[in-house]
mmCIF file as gemmi writes it, N, C-alpha and C atoms, coordinates in Angstrom:
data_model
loop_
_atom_site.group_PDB
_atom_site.id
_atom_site.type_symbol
_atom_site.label_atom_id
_atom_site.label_alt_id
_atom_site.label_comp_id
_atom_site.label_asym_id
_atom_site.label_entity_id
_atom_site.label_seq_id
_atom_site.pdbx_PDB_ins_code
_atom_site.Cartn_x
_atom_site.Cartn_y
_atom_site.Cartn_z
_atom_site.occupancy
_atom_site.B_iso_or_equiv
_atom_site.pdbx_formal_charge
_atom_site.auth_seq_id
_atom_site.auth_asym_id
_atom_site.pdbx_PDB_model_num
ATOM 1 N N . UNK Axp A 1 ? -33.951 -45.533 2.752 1 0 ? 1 A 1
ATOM 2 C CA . UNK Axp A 1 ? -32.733 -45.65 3.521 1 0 ? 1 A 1
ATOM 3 C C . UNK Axp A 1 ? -32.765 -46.937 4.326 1 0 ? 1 A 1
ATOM 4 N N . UNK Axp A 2 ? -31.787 -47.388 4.36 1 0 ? 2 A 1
ATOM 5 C CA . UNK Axp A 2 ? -31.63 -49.069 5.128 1 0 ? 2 A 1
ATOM 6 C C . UNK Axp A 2 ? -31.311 -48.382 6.084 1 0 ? 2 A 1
ATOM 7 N N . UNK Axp A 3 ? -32.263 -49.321 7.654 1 0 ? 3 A 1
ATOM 8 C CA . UNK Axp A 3 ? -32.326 -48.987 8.807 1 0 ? 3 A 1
ATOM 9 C C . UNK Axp A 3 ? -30.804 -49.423 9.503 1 0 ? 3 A 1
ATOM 10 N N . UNK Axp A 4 ? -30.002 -50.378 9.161 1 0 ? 4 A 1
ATOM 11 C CA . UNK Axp A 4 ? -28.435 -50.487 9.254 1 0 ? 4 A 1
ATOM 12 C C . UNK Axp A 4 ? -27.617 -49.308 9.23 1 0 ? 4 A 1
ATOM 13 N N . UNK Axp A 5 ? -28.271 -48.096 8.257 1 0 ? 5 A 1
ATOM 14 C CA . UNK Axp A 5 ? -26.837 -47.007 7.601 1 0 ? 5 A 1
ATOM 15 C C . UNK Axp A 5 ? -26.722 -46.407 8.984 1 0 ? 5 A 1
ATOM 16 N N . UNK Axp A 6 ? -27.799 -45.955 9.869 1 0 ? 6 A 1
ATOM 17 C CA . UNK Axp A 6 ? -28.079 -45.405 10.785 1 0 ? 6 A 1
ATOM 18 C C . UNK Axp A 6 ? -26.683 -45.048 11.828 1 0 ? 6 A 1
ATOM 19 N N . UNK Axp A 7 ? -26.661 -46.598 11.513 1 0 ? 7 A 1
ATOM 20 C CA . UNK Axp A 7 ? -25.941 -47.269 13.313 1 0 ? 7 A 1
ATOM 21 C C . UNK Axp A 7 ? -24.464 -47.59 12.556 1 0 ? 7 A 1
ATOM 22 N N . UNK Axp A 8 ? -23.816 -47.05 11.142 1 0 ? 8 A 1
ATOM 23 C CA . UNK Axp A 8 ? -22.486 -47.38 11.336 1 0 ? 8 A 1
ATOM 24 C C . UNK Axp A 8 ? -21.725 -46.423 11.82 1 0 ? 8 A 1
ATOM 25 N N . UNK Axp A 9 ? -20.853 -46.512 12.05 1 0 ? 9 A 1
ATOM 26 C CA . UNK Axp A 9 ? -19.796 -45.103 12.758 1 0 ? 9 A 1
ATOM 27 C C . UNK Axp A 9 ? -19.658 -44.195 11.448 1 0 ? 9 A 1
ATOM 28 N N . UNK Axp A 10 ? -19.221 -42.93 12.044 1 0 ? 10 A 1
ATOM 29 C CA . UNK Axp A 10 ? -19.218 -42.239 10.854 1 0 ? 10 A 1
ATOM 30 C C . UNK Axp A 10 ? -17.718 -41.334 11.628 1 0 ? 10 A 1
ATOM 31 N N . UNK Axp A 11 ? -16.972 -41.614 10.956 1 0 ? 11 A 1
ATOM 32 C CA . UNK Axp A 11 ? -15.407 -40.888 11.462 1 0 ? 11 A 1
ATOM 33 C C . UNK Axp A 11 ? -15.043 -39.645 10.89 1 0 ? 11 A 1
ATOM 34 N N . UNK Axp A 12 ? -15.101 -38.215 11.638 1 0 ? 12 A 1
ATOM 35 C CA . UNK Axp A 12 ? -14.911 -37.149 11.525 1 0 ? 12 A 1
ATOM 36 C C . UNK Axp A 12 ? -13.474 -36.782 11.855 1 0 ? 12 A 1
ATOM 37 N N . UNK Axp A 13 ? -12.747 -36.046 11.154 1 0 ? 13 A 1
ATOM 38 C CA . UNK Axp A 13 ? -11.672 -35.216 12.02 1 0 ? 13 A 1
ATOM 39 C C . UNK Axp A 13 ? -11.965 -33.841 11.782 1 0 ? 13 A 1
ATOM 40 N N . UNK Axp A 14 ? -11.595 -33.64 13.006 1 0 ? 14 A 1
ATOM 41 C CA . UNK Axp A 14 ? -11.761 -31.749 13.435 1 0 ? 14 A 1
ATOM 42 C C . UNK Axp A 14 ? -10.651 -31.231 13.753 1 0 ? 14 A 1
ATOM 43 N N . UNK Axp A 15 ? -10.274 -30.339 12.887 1 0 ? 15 A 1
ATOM 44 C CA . UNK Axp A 15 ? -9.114 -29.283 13.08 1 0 ? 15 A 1
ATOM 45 C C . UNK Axp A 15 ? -9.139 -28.274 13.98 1 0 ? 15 A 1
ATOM 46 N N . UNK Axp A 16 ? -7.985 -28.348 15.024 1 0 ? 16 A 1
ATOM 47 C CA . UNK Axp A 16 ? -8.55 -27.514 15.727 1 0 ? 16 A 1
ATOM 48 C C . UNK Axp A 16 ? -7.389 -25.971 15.945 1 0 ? 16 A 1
ATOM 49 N N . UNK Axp A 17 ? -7.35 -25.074 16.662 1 0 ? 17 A 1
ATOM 50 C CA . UNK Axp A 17 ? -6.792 -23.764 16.136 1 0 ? 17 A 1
ATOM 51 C C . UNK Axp A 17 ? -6.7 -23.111 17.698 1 0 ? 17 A 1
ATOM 52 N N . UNK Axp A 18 ? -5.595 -22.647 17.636 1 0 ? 18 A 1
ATOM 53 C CA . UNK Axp A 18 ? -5.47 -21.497 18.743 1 0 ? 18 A 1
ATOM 54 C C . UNK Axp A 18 ? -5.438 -21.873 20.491 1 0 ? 18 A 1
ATOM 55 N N . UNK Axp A 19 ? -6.009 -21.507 21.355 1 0 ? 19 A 1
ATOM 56 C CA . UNK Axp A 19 ? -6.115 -21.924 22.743 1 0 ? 19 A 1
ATOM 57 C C . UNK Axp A 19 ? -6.612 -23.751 22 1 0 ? 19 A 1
ATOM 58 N N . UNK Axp A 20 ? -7.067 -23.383 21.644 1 0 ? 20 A 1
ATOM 59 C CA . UNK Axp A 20 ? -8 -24.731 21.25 1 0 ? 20 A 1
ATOM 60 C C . UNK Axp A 20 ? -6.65 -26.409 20.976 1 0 ? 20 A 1
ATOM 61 N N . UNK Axp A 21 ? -6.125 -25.79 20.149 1 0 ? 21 A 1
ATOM 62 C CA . UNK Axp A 21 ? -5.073 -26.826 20.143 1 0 ? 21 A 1
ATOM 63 C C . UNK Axp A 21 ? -3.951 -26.835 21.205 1 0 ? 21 A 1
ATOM 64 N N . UNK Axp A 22 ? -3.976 -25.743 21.874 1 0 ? 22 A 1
ATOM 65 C CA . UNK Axp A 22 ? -3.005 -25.858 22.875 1 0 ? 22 A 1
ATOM 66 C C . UNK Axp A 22 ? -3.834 -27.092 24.119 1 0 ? 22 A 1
ATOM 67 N N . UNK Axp A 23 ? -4.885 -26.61 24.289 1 0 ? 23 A 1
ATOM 68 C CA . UNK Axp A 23 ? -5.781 -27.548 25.312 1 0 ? 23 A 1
ATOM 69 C C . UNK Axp A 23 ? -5.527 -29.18 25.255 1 0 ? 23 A 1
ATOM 70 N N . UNK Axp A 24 ? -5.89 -29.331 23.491 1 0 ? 24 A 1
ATOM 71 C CA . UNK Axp A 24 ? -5.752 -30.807 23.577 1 0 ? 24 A 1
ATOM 72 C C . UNK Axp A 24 ? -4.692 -31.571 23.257 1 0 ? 24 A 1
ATOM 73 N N . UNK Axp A 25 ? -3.608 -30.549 22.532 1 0 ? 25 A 1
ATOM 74 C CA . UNK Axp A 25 ? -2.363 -30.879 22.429 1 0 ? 25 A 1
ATOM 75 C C . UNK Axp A 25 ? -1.992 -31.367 20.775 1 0 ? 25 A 1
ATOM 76 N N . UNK Axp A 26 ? -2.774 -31.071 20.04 1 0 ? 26 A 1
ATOM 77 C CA . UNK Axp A 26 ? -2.648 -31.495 18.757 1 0 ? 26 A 1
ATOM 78 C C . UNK Axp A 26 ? -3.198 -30.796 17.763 1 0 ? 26 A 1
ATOM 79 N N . UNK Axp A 27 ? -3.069 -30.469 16.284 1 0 ? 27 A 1
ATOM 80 C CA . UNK Axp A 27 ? -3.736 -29.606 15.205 1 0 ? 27 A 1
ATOM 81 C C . UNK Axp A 27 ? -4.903 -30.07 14.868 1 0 ? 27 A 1
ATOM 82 N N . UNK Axp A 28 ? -5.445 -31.482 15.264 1 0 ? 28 A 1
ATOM 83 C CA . UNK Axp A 28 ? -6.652 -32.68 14.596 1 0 ? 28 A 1
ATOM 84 C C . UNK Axp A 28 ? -6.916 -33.566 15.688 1 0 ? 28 A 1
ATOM 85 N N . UNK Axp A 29 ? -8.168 -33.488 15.684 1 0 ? 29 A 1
ATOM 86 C CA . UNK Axp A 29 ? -8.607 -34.688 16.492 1 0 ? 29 A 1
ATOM 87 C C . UNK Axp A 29 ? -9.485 -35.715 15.303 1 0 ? 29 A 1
ATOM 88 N N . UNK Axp A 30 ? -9.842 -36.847 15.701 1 0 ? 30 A 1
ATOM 89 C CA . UNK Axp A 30 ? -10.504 -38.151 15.125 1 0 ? 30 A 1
ATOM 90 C C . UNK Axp A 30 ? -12.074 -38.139 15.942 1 0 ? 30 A 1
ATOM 91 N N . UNK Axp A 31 ? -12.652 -38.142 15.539 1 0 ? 31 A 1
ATOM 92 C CA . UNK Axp A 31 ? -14.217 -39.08 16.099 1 0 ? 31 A 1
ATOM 93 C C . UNK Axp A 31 ? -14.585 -39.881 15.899 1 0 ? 31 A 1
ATOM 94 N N . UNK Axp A 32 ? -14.569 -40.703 16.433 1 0 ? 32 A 1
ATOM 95 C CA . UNK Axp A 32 ? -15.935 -42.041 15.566 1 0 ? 32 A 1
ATOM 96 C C . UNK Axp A 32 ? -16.975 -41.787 16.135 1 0 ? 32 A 1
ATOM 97 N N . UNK Axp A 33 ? -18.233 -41.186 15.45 1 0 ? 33 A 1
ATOM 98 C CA . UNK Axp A 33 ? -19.987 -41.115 16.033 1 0 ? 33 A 1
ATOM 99 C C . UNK Axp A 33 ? -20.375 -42.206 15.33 1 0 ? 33 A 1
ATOM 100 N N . UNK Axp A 34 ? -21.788 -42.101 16.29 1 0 ? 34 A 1
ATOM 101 C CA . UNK Axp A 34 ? -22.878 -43.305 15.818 1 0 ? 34 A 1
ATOM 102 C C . UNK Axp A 34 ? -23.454 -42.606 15.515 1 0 ? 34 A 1
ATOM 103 N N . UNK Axp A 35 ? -24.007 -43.302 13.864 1 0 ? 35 A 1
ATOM 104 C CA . UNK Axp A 35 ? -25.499 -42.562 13.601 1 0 ? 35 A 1
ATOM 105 C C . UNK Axp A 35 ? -25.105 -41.479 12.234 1 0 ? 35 A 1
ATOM 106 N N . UNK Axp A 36 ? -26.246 -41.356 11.35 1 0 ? 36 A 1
ATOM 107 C CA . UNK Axp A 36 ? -25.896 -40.213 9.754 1 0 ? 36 A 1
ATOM 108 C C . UNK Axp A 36 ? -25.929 -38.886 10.196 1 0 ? 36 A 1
ATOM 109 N N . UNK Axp A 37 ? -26.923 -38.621 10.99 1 0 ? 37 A 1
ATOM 110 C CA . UNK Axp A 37 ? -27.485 -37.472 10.86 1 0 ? 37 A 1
ATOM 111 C C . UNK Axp A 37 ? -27 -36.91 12.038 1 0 ? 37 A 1
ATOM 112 N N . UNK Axp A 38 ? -25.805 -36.602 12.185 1 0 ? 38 A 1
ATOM 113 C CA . UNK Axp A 38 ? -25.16 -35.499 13.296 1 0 ? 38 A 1
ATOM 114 C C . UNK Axp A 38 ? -24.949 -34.047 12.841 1 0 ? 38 A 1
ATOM 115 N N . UNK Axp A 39 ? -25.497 -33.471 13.696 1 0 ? 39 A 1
ATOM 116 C CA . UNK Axp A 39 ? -25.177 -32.3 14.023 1 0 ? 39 A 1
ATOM 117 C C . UNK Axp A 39 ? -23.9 -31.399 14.232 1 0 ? 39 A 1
ATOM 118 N N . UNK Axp A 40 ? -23.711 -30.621 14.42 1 0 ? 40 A 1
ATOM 119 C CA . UNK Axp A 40 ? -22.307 -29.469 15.18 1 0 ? 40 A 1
ATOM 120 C C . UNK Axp A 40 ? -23.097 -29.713 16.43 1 0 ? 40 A 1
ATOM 121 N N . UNK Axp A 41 ? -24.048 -29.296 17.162 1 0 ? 41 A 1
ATOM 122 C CA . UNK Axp A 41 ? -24.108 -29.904 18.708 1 0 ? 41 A 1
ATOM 123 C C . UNK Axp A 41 ? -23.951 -30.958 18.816 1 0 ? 41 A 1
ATOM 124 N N . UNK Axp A 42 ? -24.214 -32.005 18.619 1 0 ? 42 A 1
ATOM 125 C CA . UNK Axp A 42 ? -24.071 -33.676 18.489 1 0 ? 42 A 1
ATOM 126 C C . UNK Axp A 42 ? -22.703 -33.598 18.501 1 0 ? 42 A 1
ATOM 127 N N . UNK Axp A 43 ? -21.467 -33.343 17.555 1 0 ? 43 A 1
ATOM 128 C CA . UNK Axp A 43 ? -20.538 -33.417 17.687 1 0 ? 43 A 1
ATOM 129 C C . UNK Axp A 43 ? -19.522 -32.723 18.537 1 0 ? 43 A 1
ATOM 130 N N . UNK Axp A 44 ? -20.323 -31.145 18.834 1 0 ? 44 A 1
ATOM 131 C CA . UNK Axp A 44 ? -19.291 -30.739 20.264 1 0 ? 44 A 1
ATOM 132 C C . UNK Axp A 44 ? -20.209 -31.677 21.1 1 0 ? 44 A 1
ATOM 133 N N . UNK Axp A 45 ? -21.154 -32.222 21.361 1 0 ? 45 A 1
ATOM 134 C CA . UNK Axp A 45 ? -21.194 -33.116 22.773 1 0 ? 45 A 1
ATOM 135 C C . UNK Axp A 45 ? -20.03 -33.841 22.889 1 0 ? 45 A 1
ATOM 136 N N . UNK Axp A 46 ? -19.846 -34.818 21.721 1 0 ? 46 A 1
ATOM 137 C CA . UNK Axp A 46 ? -19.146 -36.033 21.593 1 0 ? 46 A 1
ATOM 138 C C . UNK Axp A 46 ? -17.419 -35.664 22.207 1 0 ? 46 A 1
ATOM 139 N N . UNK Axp A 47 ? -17.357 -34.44 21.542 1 0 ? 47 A 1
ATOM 140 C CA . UNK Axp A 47 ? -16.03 -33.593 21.472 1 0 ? 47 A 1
ATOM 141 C C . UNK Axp A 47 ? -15.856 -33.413 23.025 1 0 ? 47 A 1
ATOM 142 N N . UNK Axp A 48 ? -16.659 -32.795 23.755 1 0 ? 48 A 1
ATOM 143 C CA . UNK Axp A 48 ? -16.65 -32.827 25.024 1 0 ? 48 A 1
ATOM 144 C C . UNK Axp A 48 ? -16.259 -33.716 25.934 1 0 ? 48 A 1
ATOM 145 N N . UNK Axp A 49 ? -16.731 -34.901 25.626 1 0 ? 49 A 1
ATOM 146 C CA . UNK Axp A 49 ? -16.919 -36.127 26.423 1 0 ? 49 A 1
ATOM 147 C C . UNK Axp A 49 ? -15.847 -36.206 25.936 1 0 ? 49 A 1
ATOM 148 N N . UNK Axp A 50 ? -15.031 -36.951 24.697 1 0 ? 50 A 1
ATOM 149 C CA . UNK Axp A 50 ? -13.231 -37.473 24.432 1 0 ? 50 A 1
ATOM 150 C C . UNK Axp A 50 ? -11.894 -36.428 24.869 1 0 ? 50 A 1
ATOM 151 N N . UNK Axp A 51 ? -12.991 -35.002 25.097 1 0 ? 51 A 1
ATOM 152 C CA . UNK Axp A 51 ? -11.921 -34.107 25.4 1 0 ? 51 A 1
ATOM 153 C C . UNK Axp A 51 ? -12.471 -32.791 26.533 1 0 ? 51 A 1
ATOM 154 N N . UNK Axp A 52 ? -12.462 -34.102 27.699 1 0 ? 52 A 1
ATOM 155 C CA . UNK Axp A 52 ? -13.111 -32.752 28.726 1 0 ? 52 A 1
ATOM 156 C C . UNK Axp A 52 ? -12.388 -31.552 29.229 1 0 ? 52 A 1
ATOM 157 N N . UNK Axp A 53 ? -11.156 -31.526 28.607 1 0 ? 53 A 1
ATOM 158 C CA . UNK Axp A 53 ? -10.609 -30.126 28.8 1 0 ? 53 A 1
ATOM 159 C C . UNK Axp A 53 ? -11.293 -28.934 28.319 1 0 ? 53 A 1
ATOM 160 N N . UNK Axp A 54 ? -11.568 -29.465 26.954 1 0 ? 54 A 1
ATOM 161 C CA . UNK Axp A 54 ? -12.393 -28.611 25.96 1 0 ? 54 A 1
ATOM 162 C C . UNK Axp A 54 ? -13.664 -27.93 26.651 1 0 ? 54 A 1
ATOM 163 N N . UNK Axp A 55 ? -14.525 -28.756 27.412 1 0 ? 55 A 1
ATOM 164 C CA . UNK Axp A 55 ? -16.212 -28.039 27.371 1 0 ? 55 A 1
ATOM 165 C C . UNK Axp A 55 ? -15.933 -26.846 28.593 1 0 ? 55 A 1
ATOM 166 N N . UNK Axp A 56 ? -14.93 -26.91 29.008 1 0 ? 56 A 1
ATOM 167 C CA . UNK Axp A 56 ? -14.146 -24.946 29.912 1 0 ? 56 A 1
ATOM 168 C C . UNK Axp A 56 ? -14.292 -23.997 28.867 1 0 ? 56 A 1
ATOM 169 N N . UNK Axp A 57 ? -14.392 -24.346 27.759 1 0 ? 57 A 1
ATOM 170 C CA . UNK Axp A 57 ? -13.687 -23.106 26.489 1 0 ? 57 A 1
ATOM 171 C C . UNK Axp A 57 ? -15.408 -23.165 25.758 1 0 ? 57 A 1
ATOM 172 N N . UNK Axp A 58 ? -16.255 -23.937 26.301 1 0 ? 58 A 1
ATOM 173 C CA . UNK Axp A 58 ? -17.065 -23.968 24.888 1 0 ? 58 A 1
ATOM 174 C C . UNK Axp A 58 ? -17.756 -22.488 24.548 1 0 ? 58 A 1
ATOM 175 N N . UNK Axp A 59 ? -17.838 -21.689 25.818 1 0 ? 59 A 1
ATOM 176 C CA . UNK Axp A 59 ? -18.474 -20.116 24.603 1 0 ? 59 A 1
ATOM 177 C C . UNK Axp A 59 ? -17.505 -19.746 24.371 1 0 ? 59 A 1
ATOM 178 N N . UNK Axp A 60 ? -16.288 -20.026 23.91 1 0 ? 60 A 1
ATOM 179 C CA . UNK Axp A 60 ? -15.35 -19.496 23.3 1 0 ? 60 A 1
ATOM 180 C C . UNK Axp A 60 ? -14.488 -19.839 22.42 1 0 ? 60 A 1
ATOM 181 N N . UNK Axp A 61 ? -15.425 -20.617 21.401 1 0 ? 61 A 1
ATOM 182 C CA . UNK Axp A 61 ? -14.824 -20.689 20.111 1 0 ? 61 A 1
ATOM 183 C C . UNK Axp A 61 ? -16.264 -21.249 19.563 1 0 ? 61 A 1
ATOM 184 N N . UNK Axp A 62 ? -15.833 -20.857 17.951 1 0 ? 62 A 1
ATOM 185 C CA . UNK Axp A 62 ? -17.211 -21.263 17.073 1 0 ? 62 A 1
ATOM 186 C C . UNK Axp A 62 ? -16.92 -22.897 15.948 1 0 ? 62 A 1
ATOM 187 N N . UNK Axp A 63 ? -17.56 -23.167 15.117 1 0 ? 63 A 1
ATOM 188 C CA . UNK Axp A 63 ? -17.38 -24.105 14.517 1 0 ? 63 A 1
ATOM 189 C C . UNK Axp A 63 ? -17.737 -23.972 13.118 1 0 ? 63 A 1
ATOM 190 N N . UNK Axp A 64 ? -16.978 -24.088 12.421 1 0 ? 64 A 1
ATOM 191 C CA . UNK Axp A 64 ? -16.621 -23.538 10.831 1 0 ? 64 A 1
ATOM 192 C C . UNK Axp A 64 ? -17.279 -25.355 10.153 1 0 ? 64 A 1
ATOM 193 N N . UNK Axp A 65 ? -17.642 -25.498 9.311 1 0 ? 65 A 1
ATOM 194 C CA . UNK Axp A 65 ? -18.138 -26.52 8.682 1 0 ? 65 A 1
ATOM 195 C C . UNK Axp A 65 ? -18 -25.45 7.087 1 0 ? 65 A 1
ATOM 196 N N . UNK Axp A 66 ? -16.642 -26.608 6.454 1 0 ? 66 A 1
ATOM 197 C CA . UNK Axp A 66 ? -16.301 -25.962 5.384 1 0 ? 66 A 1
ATOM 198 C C . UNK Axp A 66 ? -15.984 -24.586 4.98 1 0 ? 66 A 1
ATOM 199 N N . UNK Axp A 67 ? -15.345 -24.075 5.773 1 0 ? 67 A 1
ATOM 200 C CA . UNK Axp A 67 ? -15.129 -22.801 6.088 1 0 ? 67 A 1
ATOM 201 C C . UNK Axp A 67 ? -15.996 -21.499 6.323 1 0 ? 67 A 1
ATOM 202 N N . UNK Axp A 68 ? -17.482 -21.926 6.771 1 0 ? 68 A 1
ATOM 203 C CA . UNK Axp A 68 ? -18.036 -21.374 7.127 1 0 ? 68 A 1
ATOM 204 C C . UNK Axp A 68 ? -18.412 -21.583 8.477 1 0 ? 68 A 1
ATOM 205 N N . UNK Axp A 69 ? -18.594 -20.406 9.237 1 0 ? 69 A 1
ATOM 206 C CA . UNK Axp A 69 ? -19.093 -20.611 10.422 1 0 ? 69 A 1
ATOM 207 C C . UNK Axp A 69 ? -20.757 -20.79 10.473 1 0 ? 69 A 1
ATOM 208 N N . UNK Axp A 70 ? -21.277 -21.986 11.133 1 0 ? 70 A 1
ATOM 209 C CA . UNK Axp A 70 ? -22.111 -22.695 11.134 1 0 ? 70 A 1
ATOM 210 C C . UNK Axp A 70 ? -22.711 -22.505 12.965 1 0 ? 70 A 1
ATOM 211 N N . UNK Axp A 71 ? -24.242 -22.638 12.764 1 0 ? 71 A 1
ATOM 212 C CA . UNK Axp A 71 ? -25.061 -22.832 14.197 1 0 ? 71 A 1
ATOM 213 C C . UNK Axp A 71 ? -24.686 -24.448 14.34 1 0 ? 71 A 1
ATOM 214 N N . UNK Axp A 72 ? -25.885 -24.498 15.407 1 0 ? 72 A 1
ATOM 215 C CA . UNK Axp A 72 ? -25.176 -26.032 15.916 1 0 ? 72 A 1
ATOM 216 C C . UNK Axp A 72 ? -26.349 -26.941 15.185 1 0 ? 72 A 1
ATOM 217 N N . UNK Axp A 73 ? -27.552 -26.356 14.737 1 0 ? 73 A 1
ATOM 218 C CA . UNK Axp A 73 ? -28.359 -27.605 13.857 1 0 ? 73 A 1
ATOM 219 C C . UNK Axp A 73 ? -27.744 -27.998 12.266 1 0 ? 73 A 1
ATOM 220 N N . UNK Axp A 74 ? -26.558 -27.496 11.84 1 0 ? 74 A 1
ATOM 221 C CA . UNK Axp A 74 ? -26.189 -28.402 10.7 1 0 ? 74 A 1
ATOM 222 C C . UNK Axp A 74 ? -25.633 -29.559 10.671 1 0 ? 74 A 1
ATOM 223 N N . UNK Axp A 75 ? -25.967 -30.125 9.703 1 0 ? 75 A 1
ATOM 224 C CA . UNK Axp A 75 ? -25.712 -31.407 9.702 1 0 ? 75 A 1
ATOM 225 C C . UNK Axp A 75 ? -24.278 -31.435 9.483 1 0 ? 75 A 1
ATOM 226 N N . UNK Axp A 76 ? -23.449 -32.721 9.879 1 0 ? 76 A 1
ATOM 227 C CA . UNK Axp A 76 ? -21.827 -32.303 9.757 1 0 ? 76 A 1
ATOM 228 C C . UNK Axp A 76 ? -22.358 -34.248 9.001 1 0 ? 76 A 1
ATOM 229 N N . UNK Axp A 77 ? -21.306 -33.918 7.629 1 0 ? 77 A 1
ATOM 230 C CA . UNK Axp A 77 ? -21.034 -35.439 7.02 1 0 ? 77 A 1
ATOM 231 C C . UNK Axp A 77 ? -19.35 -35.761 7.093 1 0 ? 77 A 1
ATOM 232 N N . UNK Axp A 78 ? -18.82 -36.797 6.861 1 0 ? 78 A 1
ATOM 233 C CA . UNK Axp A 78 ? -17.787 -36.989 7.01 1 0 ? 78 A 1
ATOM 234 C C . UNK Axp A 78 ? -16.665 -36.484 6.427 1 0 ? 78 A 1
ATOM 235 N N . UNK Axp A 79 ? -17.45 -36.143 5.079 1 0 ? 79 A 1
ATOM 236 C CA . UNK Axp A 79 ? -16.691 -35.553 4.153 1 0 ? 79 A 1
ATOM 237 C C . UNK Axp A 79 ? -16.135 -34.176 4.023 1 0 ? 79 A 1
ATOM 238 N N . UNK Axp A 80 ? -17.263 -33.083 5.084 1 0 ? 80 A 1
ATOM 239 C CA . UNK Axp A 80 ? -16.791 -31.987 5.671 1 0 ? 80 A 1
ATOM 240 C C . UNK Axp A 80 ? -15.608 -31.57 5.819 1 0 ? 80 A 1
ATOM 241 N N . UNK Axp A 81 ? -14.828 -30.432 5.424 1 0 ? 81 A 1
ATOM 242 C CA . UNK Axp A 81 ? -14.147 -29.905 6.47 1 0 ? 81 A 1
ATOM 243 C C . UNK Axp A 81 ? -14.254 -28.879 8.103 1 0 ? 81 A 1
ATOM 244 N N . UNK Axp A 82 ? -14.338 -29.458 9.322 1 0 ? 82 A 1
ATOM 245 C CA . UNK Axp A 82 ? -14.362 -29.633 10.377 1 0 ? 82 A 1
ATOM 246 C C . UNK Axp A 82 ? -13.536 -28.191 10.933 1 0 ? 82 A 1
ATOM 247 N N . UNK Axp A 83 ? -13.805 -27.467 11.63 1 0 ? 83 A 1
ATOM 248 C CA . UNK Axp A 83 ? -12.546 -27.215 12.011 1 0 ? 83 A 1
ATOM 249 C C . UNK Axp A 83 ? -13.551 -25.345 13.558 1 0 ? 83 A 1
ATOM 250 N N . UNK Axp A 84 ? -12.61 -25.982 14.688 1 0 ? 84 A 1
ATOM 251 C CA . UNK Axp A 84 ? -12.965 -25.144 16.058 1 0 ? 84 A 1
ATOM 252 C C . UNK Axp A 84 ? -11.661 -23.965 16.026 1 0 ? 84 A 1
ATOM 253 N N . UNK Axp A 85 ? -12.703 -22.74 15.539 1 0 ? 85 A 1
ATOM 254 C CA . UNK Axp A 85 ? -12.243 -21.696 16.02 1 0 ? 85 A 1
ATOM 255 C C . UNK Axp A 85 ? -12.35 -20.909 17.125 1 0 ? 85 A 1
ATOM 256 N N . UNK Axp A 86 ? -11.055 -19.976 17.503 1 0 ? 86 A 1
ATOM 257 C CA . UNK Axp A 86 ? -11.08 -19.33 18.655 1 0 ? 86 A 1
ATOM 258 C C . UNK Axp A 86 ? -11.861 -18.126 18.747 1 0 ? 86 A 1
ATOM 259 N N . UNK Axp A 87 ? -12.829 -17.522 19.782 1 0 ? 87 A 1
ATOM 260 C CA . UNK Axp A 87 ? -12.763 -15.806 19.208 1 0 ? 87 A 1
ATOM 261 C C . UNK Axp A 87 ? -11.41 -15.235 19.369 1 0 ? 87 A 1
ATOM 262 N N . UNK Axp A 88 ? -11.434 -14.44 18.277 1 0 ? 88 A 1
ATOM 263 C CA . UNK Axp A 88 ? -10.207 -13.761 18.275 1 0 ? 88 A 1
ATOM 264 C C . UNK Axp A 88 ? -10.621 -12.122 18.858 1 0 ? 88 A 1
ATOM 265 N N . UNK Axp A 89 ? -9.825 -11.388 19.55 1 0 ? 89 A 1
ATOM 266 C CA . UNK Axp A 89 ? -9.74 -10.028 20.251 1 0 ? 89 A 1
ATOM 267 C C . UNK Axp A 89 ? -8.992 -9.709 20.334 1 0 ? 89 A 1
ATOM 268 N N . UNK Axp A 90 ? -8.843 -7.788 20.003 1 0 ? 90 A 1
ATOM 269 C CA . UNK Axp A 90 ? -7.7 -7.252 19.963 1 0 ? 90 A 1
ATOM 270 C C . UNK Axp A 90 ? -8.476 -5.853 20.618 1 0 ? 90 A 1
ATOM 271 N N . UNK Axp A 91 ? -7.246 -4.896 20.469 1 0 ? 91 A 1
ATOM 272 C CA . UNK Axp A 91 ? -7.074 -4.185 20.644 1 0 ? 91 A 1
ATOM 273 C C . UNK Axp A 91 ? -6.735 -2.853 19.873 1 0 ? 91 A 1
């Protein structure tokens, strides 16, 4: 691996759903990270920081990577589909 790939941006969009899009005001957000090897924690950090409304809600929604719900050590590539769900509760 060339020590360059490391350090180019790697641009994610994350779909987002429910309270979740009401917060930031839109169905998708954009990222640009530094670095290959990000995480789902790595990226809710990042998520946090461009959208500090968001880290109020963070035990309360999960993170789907390709339509699965995923812990926070997977790796997220660009090519992913992204996307912050709400818990949902009823009654």
């Amino acid at each position: 691996m060339n020590m360059t790939d490391s350090k180019k941006p790697v641009i994610l969009s994350v779909k987002l759903f429910g309270l979740l899009r009401e917060v930031v005001g839109n169905k998708e957000v954009t990222l640009i990270l530094n670095g290959s090897d990000i995480t789902v924690d790595g990226l809710k950090r990042d998520l946090f920081v461009s959208y500090p409304d968001l880290s109020s809600l963070k035990a309360q929604f999960v993170v789907a990577v390709n339509r699965k719900i995923v812990d926070g050590t997977v790796k997220v590539m660009p090519s992913d589909e992204v996307a912050l769900l709400p818990f949902v509760s009823g009654g």
